[in-house]
C-alpha positions, 0 to 999 in steps of 0.5 A: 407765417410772417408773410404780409405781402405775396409774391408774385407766384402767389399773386398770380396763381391764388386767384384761379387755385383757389377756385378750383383751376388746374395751375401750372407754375413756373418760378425759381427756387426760393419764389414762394412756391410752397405757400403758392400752393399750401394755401389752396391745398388747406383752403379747398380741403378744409371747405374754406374756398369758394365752391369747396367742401369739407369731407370727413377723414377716414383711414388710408384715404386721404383727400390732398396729396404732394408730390415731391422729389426728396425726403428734404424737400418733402420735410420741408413742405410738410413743415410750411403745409402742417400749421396752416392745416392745424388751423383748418382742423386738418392732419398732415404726414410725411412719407419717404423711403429711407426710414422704417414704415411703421410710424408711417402706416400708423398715421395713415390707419389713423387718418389723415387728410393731406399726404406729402410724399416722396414717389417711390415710398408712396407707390411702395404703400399703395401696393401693400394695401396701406393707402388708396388715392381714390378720395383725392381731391387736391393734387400737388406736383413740386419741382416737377423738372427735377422729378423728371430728371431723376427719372420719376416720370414712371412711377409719377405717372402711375401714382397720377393714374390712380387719383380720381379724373376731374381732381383738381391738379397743380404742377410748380416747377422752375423749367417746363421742358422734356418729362414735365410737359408730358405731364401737364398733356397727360393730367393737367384739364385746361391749366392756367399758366402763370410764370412768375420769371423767365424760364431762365432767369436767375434771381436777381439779387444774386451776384454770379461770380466765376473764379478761375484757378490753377488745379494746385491752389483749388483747395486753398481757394474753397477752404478761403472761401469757406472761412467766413462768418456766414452760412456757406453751401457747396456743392460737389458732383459726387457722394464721396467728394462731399463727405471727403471736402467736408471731411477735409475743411473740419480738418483745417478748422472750418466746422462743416458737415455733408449731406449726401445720399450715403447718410442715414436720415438721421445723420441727414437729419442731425447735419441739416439741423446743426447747419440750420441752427449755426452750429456749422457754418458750411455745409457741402453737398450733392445736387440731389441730397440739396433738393428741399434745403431751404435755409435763411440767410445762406450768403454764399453758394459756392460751386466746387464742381460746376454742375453738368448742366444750366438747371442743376446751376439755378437750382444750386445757386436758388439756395442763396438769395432766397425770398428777395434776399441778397447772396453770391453765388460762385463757380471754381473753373480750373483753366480746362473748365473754362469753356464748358462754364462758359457755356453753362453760363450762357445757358443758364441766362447769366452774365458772370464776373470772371476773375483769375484769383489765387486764394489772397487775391482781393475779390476773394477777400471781398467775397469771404468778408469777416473771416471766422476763427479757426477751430481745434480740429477735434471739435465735434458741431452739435449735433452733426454727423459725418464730416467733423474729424470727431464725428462718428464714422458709421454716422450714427451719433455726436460721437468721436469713437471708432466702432466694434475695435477689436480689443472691445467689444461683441455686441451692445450699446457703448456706454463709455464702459467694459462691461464684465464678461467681454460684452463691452461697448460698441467704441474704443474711445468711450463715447456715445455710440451704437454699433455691433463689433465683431461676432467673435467680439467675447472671445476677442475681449476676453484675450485682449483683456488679459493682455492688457491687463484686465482692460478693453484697450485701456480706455475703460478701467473704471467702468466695470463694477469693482468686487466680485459678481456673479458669471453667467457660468459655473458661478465663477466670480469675476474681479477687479475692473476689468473682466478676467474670470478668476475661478473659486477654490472648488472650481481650481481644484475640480481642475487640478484632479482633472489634469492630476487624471490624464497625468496619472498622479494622485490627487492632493 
């Protein structure tokens, strides 16, 4: 794992973990937590730990669980939790809503020793009869705070309800106020304190900055702030705001994509990898949808909407400054947000250089440092989803086509083509995508075809199979590229004794 010297949340709580002790962890994000409490969960399970022992795997009934507030943070964990239970010849899954549950039941019926879990897919499961918490030994709650804002505190309580009495239990949270001490009364047996901070300190190797700014300038103020060479996060309050900031900076040549609740988990999964990997540099983003992004070398936290409250602003800014590293971390305040970041501030513990910029003002320019190139506005990151101008708008794949248009298509896979017969792709510029077009899409291709000249709006003459083939009707022959019906001789004639009938007139 590359780790040669704990942390001090790990220095602290291993000790009475791995003996079996119910801990309760304070530390900031990015302290080490998860390796604080990876290690005794693979330790104990696997009968490594002093006083343990090694029970069997069998189907549904796993022996450790971990309990996390998203489907990010949950991924997250499962990635630093499943190499060391490899090595302990255990198994891990990952369980969250969002996706389809059959890989997840598969894996159950399986076996499997260790479930990290995301509550509510959880508690889902445990109804339909898929898994029972009676064989857990090993309880794991992470950022317990957040759990209880974003009002788990019911059903959390309810899944703990159903692990076994005497279980050991160990609670990680950044704060231990309001619905966590209710959990610690509730579950936890004479529990072991260890805070590795103050309750409210911010990491220290962190700069705060708060650059206030005249509505008007707001916007050229974080697109200069998102211009530099290294990996930015910005946060906004809501869903719609981060795709359209997203939306806007790839506009302006900055590659940058969002993650916010409205995505599908692959277009989630699509957008975190391409910021992971350096395919984008900036990635905008909602409080919750953040929870669990756990990226190295993040050097700036910019705070495009200051948060509503002091603990989503630690957890923010604990992005950056990761681990011991160096970050900033920088709050925008139009002049009537003063106050109220003022006071954010003082809540949260820290002391931050207030500056009044406008975008060219020099502690921007220091903030920024090297400034990236600017890219062509229609260049479509590896990968991402959503907020390149370029990327698909129903977020479904590295595609810069519009879906279901209505020269193109009914129903089927895009493939860059129009397939004979109206079927046609799902996009109306020909590049990958899935989607489904209109009901009426055959009887709208067939018009448009004719009107255009045999092709779906033009974009795919080249695609259909030039020559004749077969109709799935009537064995009319179709022609040319694109997907005109032109009827053979017999079919032209039964047609014209026909109408020759109603009209009264023989028939040649």
């Amino acid at each position: 794992m590359g780790i040669t010297e704990a942390f001090p949340i790990q220095e602290k709580t291993l000790p009475d973990s791995l003996s079996g002790r119910d801990v309760l962890g304070r530390g900031r994000t990015g302290s080490g937590k998860t390796v604080a409490f990876a290690l005794p969960l693979v330790s104990r399970l696997a009968g490594l730990a002093p006083g343990s022992s090694r029970v069997a795997r069998r189907a549904n009934r796993p022996t450790g669980l971990v309990l996390a507030p998203t489907r990010e943070l949950a991924t997250q964990i499962d990635r630093t939790v499943a190499p060391l239970a490899k090595v302990a010849g255990l198994k891990t899954t990952v369980i969250f809503g969002g996706v389809s549950q059959k890989h997840q039941e598969k894996a159950l019926a399986g076996g499997v020793d260790i479930v990290v879990a995301c509550p509510g897919r959880l508690e889902d499961l445990i109804k339909q009869g898929l898994l029972t918490l009676d064989d857990v030994r090993v309880t794991v709650l992470d950022e317990a705070d957040h759990m209880a804002d974003m009002g788990f505190l019911p059903v959390v309580t309810r899944i703990l309800s159903r692990t076994p009495k005497g279980s050991q239990r160990l609670l990680f949270s950044a704060t231990l106020d309001n619905g966590v001490d209710i959990l610690v009364k509730k579950f936890l047996k004479d529990p072991v304190l260890h805070s590795a901070d103050n309750a409210q300190a911010a990491v220290t190797t962190m700069d705060h900055h708060v650059l206030v700014t005249d509505s008007d300038h707001k916007q050229a103020l974080i697109e200069t702030l998102a211009s530099g060479t290294g990996r930015r996060m910005m946060f906004t309050r809501t869903k719609y705001r981060a795709k359209k900031m997203a939306k806007k900076l790839s506009q302006a040549g900055i590659p940058a994509v969002d993650l916010q609740g409205n995505l599908s988990q692959g277009a989630r999964d699509r957008n975190l990898a391409a910021f992971s990997a350096g395919d984008v540099r900036v990635l905008v983003a909602t409080d919750v949808a953040a929870r669990g992004v756990h990226v190295d070398d993040v050097e700036l936290v910019v705070h495009i909407d200051p948060p509503a409250e002091h603990k989503s602003y630690l957890h923010r800014s604990g992005r950056t400054a990761r681990a011991g590293a160096s970050g900033s971390v920088i709050t925008i305040a139009t002049t009537e947000e003063r106050s109220d970041v003022n006071k954010l501030m003082k809540k949260a513990g820290v002391t931050p250089r207030v500056d009044q910029v406008a975008p060219g003002s020099e502690v921007v320019k220091d903030l920024v440092g090297e400034r990236a190139e600017r890219v062509a506005p229609g260049a479509t990151p590896t990968g991402a989803t959503g907020g390149s101008p370029s990327a698909s708008r129903s977020g479904g794949g590295a595609s810069g086509s519009r879906r279901g248009g209505r020269g193109g298509s009914g129903r089927g896979r895009g493939r860059g083509s129009a397939q004979a017969a109206g079927r046609g792709n799902g996009t109306r510029s020909g590049t990958a995508g899935a989607g489904r077009g209109p009901s009426n899409g055959r009887s709208q291709a067939r018009s448009s075809e004719r009107r255009r000249g045999g092709s779906v709006d033009g974009a795919a003459s080249g695609s259909a199979r030039p020559g004749a083939s077969r109709s799935a009707r009537g064995g009319s022959a179709q022609r040319g590229h694109g997907a005109d019906r032109v009827p053979d001789r017999a079919t032209a004639a039964a047609q014209r004794r026909r109408e020759n009938n109603r009209a009264g007139q023989p028939t040649r």
